[in-house]
C-alpha positions in Angstrom: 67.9 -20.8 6.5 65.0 -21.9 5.4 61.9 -19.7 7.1 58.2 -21.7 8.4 54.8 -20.6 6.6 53.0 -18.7 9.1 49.5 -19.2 9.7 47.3 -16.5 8.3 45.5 -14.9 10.6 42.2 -12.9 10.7 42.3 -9.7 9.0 39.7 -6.6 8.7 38.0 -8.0 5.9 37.3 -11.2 7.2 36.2 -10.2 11.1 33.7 -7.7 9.6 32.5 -10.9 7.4 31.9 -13.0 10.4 30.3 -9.3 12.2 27.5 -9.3 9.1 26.7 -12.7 8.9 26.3 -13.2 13.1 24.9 -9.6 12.7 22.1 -11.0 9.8 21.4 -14.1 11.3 20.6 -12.5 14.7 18.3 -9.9 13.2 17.1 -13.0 11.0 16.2 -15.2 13.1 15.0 -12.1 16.2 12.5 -10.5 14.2 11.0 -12.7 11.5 11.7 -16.6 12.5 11.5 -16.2 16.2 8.1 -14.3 17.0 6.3 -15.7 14.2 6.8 -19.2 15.3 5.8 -17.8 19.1 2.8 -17.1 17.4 2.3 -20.7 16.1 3.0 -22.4 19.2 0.9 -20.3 21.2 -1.9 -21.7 19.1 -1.3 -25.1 21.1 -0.3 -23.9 24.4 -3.2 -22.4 25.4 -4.8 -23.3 28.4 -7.8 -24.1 30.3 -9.7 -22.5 33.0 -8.4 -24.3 35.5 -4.6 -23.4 34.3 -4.3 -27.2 32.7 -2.5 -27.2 29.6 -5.1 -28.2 26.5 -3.5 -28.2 23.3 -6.5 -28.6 21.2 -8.7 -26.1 23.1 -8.5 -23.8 20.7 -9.1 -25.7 17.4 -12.2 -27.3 19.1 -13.1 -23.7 20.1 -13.1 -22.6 16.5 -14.5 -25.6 14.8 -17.3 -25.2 17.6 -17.6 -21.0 17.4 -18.2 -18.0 15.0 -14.7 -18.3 13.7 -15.0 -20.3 10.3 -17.8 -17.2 9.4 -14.7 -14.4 9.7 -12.8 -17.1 7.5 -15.2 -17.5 4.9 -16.0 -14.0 4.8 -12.7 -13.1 3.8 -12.9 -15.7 1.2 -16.0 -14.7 -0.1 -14.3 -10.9 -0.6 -11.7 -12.3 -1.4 -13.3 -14.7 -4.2 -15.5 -11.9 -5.7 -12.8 -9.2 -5.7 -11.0 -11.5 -8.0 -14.2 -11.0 -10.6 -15.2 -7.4 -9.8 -11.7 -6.2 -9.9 -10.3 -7.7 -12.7 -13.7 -7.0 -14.5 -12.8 -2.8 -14.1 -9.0 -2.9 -13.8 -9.5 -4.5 -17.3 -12.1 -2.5 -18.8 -10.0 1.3 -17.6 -6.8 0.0 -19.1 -8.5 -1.2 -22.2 -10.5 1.8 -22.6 -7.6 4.4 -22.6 -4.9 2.2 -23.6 -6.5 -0.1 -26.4 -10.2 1.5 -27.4 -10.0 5.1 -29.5 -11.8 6.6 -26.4 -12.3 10.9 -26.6 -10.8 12.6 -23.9 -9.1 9.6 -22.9 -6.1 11.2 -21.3 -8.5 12.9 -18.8 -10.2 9.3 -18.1 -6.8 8.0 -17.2 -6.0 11.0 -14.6 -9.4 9.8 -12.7 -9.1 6.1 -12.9 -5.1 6.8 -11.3 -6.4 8.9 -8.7 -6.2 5.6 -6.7 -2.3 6.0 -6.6 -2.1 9.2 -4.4 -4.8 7.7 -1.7 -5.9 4.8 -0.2 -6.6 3.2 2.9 -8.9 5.3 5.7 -8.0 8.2 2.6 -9.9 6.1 0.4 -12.9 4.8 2.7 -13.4 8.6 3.7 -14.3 9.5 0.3 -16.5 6.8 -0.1 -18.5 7.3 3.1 -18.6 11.0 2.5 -21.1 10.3 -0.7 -22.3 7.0 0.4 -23.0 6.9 4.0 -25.9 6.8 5.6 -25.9 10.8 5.7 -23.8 10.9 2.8 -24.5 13.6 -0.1 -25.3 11.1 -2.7 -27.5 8.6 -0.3 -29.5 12.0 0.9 -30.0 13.1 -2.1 -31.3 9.4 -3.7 -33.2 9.2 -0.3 -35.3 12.5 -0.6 -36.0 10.8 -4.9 -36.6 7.2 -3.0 -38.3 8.0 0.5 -38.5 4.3 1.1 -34.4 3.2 0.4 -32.5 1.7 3.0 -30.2 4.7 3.9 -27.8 1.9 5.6 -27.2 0.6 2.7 -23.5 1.2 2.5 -22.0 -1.2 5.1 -21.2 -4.7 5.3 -19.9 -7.0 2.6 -21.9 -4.8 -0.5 -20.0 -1.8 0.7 -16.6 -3.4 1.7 -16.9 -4.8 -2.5 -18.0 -1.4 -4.2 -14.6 0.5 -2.1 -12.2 -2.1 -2.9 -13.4 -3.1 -6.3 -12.3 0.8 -7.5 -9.2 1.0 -4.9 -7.6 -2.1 -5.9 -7.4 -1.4 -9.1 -4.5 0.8 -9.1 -1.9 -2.2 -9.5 -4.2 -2.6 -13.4 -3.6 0.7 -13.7 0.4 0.4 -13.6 0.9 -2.8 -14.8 -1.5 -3.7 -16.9 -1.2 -0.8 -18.8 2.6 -1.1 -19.3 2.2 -5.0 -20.4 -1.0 -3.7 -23.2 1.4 -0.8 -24.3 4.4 -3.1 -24.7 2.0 -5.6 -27.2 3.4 -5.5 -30.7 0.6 -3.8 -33.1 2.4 -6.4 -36.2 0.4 -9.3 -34.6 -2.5 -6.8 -34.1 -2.6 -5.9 -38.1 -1.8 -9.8 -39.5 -5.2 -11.0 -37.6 -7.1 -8.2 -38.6 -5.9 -8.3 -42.1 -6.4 -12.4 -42.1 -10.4 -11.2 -41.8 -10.4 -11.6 -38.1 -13.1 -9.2 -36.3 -11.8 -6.5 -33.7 -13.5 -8.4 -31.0 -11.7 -11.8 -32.0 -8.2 -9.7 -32.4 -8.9 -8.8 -28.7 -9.7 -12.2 -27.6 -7.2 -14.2 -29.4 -4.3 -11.8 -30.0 -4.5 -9.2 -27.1 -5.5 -11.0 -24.2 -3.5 -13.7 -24.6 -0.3 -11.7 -23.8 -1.6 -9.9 -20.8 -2.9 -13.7 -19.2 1.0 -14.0 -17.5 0.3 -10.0 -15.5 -3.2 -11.1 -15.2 -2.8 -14.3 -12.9 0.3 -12.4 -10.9 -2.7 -9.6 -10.3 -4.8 -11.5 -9.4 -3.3 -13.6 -7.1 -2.5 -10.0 -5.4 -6.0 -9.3 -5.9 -7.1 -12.7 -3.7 -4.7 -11.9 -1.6 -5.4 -8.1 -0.9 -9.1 -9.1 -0.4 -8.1 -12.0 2.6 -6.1 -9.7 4.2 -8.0 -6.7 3.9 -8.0 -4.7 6.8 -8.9 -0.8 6.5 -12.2 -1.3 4.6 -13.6 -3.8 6.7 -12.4 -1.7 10.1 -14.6 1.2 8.9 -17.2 0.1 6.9 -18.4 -2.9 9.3 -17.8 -6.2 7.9 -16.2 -9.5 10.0 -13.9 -10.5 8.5 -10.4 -12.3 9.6 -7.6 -8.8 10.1 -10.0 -6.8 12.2 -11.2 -10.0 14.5 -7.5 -10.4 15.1 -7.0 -6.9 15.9 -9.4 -6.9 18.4 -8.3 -10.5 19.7 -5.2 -8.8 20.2 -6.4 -6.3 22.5 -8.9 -8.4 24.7 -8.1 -10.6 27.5 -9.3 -13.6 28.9 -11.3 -12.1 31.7 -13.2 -10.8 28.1 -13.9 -14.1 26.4 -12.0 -17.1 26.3 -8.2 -17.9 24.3 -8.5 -13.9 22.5 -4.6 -14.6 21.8 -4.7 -18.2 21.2 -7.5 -17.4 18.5 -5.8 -14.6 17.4 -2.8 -16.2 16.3 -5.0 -19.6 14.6 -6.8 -16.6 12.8 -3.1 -15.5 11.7 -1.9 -18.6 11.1 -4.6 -19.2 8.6 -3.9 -16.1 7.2 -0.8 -16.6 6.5 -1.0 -21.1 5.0 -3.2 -19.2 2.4 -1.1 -16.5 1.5 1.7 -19.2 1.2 -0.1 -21.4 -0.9 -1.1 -18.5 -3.2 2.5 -17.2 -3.7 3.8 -21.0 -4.0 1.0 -20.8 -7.0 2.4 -17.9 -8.2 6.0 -18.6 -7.8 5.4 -22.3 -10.2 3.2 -20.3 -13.1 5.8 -17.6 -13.4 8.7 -20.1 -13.1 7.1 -22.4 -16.5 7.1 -19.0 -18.6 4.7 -17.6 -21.1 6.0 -16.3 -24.4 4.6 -14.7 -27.4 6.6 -15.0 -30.9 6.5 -10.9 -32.3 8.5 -9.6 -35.0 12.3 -8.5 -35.0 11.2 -5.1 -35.2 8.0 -4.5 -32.9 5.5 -1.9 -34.2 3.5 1.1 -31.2 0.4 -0.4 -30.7 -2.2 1.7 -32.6 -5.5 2.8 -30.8 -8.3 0.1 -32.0 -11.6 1.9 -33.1 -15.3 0.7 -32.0 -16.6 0.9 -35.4 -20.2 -0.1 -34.4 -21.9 3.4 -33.6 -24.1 1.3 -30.7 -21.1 -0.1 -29.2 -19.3 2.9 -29.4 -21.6 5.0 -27.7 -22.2 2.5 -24.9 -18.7 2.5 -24.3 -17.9 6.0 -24.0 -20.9 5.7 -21.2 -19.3 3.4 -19.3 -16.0 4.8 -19.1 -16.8 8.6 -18.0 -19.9 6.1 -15.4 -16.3 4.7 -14.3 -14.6 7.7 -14.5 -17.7 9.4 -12.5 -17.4 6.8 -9.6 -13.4 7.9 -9.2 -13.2 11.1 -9.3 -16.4 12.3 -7.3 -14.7 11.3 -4.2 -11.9 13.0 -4.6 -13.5 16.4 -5.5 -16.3 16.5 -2.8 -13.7 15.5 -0.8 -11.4 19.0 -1.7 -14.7 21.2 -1.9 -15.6 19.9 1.6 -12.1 20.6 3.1 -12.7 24.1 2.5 -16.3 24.6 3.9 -16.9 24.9 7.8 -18.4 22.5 10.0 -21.9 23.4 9.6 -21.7 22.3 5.7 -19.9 19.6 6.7 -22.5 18.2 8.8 -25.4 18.7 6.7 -23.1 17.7 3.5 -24.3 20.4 1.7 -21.7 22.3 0.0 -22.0 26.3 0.5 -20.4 28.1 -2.5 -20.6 31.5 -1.1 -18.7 30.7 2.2 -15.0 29.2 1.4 -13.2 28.8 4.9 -9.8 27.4 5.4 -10.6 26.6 9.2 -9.5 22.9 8.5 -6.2 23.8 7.4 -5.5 26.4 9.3 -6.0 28.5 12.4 -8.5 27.8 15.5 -12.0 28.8 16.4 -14.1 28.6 19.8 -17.3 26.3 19.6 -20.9 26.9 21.5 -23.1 24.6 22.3 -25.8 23.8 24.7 -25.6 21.2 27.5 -28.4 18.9 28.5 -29.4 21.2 31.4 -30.0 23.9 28.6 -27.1 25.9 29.3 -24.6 27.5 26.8 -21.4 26.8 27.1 -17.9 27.7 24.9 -15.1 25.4 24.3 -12.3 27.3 23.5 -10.3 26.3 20.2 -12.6 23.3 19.6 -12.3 23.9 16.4 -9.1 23.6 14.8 -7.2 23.0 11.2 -4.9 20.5 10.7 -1.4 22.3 10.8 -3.4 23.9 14.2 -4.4 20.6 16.2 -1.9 19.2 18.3 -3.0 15.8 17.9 -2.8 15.8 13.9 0.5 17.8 14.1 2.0 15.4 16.7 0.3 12.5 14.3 2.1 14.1 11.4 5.6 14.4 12.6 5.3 10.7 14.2 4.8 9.4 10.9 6.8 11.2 8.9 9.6 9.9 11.2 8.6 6.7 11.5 8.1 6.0 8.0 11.0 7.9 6.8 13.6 6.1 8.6 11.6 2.5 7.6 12.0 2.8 4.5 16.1 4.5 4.3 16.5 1.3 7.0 14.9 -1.0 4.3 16.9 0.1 1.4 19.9 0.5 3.4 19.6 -3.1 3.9 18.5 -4.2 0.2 21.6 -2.2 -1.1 24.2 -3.9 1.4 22.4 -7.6 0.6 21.9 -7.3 -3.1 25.2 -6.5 -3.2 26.9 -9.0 -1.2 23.8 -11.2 -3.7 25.6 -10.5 -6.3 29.3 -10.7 -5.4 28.3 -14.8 -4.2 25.6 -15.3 -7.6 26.8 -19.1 -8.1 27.1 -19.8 -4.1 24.6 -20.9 -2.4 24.8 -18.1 0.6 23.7 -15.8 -2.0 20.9 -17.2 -2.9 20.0 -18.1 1.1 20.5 -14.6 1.9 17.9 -13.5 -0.7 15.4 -16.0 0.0 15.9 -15.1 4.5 14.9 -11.1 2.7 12.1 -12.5 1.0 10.4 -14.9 3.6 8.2 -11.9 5.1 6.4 -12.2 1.2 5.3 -15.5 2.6 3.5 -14.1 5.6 0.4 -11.7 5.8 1.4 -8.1 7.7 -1.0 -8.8 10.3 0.9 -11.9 11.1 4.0 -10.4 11.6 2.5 -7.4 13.3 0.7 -9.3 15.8 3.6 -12.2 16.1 5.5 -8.8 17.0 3.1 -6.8 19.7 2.8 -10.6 22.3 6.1 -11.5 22.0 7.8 -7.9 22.5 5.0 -7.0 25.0 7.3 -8.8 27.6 10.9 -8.6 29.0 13.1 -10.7 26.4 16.0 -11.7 26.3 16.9 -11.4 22.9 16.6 -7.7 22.7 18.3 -7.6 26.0 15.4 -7.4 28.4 13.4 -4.7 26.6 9.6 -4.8 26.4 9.8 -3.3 23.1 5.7 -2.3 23.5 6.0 -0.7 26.5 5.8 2.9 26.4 8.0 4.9 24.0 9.9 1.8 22.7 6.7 0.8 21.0 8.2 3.0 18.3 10.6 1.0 17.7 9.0 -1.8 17.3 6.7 0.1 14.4 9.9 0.9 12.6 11.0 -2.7 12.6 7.5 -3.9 11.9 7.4 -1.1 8.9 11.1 -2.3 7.7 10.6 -6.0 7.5 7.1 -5.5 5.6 9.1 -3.4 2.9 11.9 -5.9 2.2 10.6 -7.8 0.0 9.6 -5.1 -2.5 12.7 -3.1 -2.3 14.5 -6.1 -2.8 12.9 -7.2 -5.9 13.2 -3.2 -7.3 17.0 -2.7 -6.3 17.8 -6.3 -7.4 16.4 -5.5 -11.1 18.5 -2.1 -11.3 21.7 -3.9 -9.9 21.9 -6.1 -13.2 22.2 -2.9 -15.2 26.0 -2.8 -13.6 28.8 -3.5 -16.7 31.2 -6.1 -14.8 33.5 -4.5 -16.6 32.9 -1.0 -14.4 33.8 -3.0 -11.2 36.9 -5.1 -12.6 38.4 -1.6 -14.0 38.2 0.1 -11.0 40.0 -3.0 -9.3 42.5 -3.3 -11.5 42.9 0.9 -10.7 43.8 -0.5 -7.0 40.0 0.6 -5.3 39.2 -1.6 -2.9 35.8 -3.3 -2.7 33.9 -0.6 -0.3 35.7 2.5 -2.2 34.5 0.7 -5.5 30.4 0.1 -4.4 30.3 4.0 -2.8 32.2 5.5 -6.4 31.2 3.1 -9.1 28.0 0.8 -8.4 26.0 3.1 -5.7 25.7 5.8 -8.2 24.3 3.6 -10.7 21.6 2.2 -8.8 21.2 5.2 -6.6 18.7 6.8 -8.8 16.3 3.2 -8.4 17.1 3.4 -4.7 15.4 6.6 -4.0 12.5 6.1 -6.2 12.1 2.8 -4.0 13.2 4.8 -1.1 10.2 7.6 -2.0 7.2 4.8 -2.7 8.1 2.9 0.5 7.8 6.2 2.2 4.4 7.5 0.4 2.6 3.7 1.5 3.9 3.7 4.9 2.7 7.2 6.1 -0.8 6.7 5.5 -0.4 2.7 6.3 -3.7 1.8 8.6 -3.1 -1.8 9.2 -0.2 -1.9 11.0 -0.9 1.2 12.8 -4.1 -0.1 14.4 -2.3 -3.3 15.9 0.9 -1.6 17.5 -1.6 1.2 18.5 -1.3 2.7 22.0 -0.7 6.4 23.9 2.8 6.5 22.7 2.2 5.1 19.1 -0.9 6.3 17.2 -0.3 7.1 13.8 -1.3 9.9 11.4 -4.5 7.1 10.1 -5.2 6.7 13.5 -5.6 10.0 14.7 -7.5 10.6 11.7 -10.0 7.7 12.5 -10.1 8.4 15.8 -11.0 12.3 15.8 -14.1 11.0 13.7 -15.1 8.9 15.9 -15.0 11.2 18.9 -16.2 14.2 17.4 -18.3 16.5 18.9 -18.7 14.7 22.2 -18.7 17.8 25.3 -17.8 20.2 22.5 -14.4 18.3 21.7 -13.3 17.8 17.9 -16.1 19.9 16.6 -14.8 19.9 13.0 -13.0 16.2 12.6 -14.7 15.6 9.8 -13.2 18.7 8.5 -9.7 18.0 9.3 -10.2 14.4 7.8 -11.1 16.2 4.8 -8.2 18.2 4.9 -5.8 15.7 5.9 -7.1 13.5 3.2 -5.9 16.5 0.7 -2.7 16.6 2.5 -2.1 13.0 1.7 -3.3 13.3 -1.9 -0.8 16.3 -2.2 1.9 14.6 -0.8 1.6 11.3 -2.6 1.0 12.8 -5.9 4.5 14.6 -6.1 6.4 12.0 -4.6 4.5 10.0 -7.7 5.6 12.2 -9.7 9.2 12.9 -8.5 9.5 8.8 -9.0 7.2 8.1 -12.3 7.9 11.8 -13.9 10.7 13.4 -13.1 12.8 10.1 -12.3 11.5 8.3 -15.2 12.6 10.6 -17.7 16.1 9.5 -19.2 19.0 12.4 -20.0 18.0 13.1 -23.4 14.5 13.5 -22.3 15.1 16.0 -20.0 17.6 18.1 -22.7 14.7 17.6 -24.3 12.0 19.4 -21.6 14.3 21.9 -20.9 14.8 22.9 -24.2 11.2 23.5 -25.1 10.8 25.5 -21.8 13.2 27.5 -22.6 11.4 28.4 -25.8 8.6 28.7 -24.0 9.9 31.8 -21.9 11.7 32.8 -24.9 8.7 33.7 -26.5 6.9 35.0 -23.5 9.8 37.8 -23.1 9.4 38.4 -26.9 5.6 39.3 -26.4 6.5 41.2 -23.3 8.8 43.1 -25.2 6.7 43.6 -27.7 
């Protein structure tokens, strides 16, 4: 008897298949295509006074208005940090990585000092020598009674900060494409009679063109949608006018969200158009013919005594402008307020009262009568706020960025399983697509259409109270996709096939072979990914100041806004102090988590034999002398 074919039905594997993909397309298509196109139709929905729909109101409100000036401000930062940048992103890397500079390794220790702080970090620095009271403007102001003490704030101020913060991304990559430049090329020119100056224009620089558009184009692009510097130091330009947008309301000033989101959608048709320019020069490819076997590059000397000397003066100038930040900003941390105040440092007094422990503050009120605030002053690990501030970050961040590489691992796999399929490649382009978009576009896009009851998120308002928390986490995950995935992708292609079809033909199923063959392959790539997601997002400013609120300030907020409140009715005496501290804190904690991921994690096995091998000789002879 002759039995019928049944029908296969749905097993396991394909059910949880169908879960991800209705899973993926919800969170798709909830939290990146959905509110950002809110945004954009808000734009023409706005309306009138009288409640009438008027769906060009808003464009003839900012043809008409002061918007086009925050636009072309951020272009004309933008614009001139492409010159200025570039200009001393090129000249540090050449100058410890190219130019027989002495003491160069010290150099490159202060132009990196970038690495381990940024943001309201970075802008403290600066304002603590620079500012109207700073140390450096009172002490040029008592030499020049007649200077302009305001003199940093607005654009010229907003340039000098970010010209030395951006560099950073020169500072990694720049140096890694000069150092990877094959010195045979180098010696044939030189030896063909070519001058060193030529070599460097004709032989050097043209390798370094292909990393010096993509850095660029994330210099422009940094520079439009620059947000911290501007905040602080004063200037209009488009982020903070859409922060502030955001807050206001139309009993305030007419269409604030409507403009707000034309100011984002700007934002983000010239971000697109930059990448798309990006995207099309990488895709044609730049090559350079070396030799079979490539040759260290070799540290060029200045053999003009003139040139030599004027270049050794402009690197430790350079090296000057870094570093004094961060070391008034140490020495400060430990002096009390008084010093503080009067930025002038006090050797013989070393306190620790903005780190630790609480003092009461006295003061006299405007009817002349002295009054105490207990425990107005108060360290960092001391305050409350800053604690509170602390742990919210830490927690916030922490699970952003395990959520974001949680994700990236699960995708890039599933990438790479469908390589020739065209699912693969959609799923990689839907990770991708916040790239396209500035952060304050998504941010904002997020904060008016989660300030409601929706339905998509099962009639939450995800900014209401607590759940605004949330909503940072999400906001903090989406931002990091794109990098993680670009990081995890590269180390998934250093997985043999081979590894995966053995342990199938062993009878491991697909989940038991990714947790025991590939996962520890790539793991080591995943937490360095993990730990720099983590180090950008705990001290991250921009986001922070458009989701904030009572339930959601951030360790940069309630930084910023201690210093802005200080010493009003005997409150926050020392905030200054505590920003100085904190700003250590920051340095401390992004420098070993830099090192953990550069150092430590860079190091391959021999390496480490290595390390330990000479410590171990090290303390070898150290008992020897002890003995002895």
């Amino acid at each position: 008897m002759q039995k019928t074919a049944r029908k296969p039905g749905y097993d396991l594997g394909t059910l949880w298949k169908i879960f991800g993909a209705v899973l993926f397309a919800y969170l798709f298509l909830g939290f990146m295509v959905i509110p950002c196109f809110n945004t954009l139709t808000s734009v023409f929905t706005a309306k009138d006074s009288a409640g009438n729909s008027d769906p060009l109101a808003v464009i003839r409100f900012f043809l008409a208005g002061t918007m086009p000036g925050f636009v072309w401000n951020s272009l004309k930062l933008a614009l001139c940090l492409v010159v200025t940048v570039n200009v001393v992103g090129i000249s540090i890397v050449l100058l410890t990585e190219y130019f027989d500079i002495k003491g160069a390794k010290i150099l490159r220790m202060g132009y990196m000092t970038t690495l381990i702080y940024s943001g309201v970090a970075l802008v403290t620095g600066y304002q603590f020598l620079y500012d109207s009271n700073g140390m450096l403007t009172t002490w040029l102001s008592g030499l020049f009674p007649d200077m302009n003490k305001q003199w940093f704030s607005g654009f010229s101020a907003v340039l000098f900060t970010m010209t030395f913060a951006c560099t950073s991304n020169h500072a990694l990559f720049l140096r890694n494409a000069i150092r990877g430049i094959d010195y045979n090329t180098v010696e044939a020119a030189r030896n063909m009679g070519a001058r060193p100056f030529k070599v460097l224009l004709r032989v050097v620089m043209p390798t370094l063109l292909p990393t010096l558009f993509s850095l660029t184009v994330m210099t422009f692009i940094t520079g439009l949608c620059a947000m911290s510097a501007p905040t602080l130091l004063g200037y209009n330009s488009i982020n903070p006018e859409i922060v502030r947008l955001a807050g206001s309301s139309t009993a305030d000033e007419a269409f604030p969200q409507a403009r707000a989101a034309l100011l984002s959608v700007i934002l983000a048709m010239f971000t697109i158009v930059l990448l798309t320019i990006l995207n099309h020069y990488e895709r044609k490819g730049h090559y350079l013919s070396v030799s079979k076997t490539k040759a260290k590059l070799v540290k060029q000397k200045i053999q003009n005594p003139v040139a030599n000397v004027l270049a050794h003066i402009y690197a430790y100038v350079l090296f000057l402008i870094y570093m004094t930040p961060v070391v008034m900003i140490i020495l400060f941390s430990f002096q009390n307020y008084p010093a503080i105040r009067s930025k002038t440092l006090n050797i013989g007094e070393w306190s620790i009262i903005n780190y630790f422990g609480r003092q009461d503050y006295e003061y006299m009120t405007s009817r002349g009568k002295l009054k105490t605030r207990t425990g107005s002053i108060s360290g960092v690990f001391s305050n409350a706020d800053t604690i509170g501030g602390i742990r919210l970050s830490f927690i916030l961040s922490a699970v952003a960025a395990a959520l974001a590489c949680l994700i990236v691992v699960v995708a890039v796999n599933y990438i790479f399983k469908n390589r020739s399929k065209k699912r693969g490649a959609a799923v990689e382009a839907c990770l991708l697509f916040p790239w396209l978009l500035p952060t304050i576009l998504i941010c904002y896009s997020y904060r008016i259409y989660f300030n409601q009851e929706i339905w998509y998120v099962f009639g939450n308002n995800l900014y209401w109270r607590e759940n605004v928390r949330f909503l940072i986490i999400i906001a903090y995950t989406v931002v990091k996709l794109p990098f993680a995935l670009r990081m995890i992708k590269a180390a998934f292609y250093a997985i043999d096939d081979e590894l995966e079809d053995a342990a199938r033909n062993l009878g491991a199923s697909p989940l038991v072979t990714f947790l025991r063959v590939k996962l520890p392959i790539v793991l080591p790539s995943v937490l360095a990914v993990f730990a720099l997601n983590f180090n950008a997002l705990f001290t991250e400013y921009d986001m922070g100041a458009t989701f904030q609120s009572s339930y959601g300030k951030t360790y940069a907020m309630i930084i910023q806004n201690m210093t802005l409140e200080e010493g009003r009715e005997g409150y926050n005496v020392n905030a200054s102090g505590r920003r100085c501290a904190s700003t250590v804190f920051i340095m401390l904690v992004s420098g070993i988590i830099l090192y953990l991921v550069y150092g430590v994690g860079a190091r391959d096995l021999g390496e480490r034999l290595e390390r330990r091998k000479k410590w171990k000789q090290r303390f070898a002879r150290l008992r020897g002398k002890k003995a002895a």
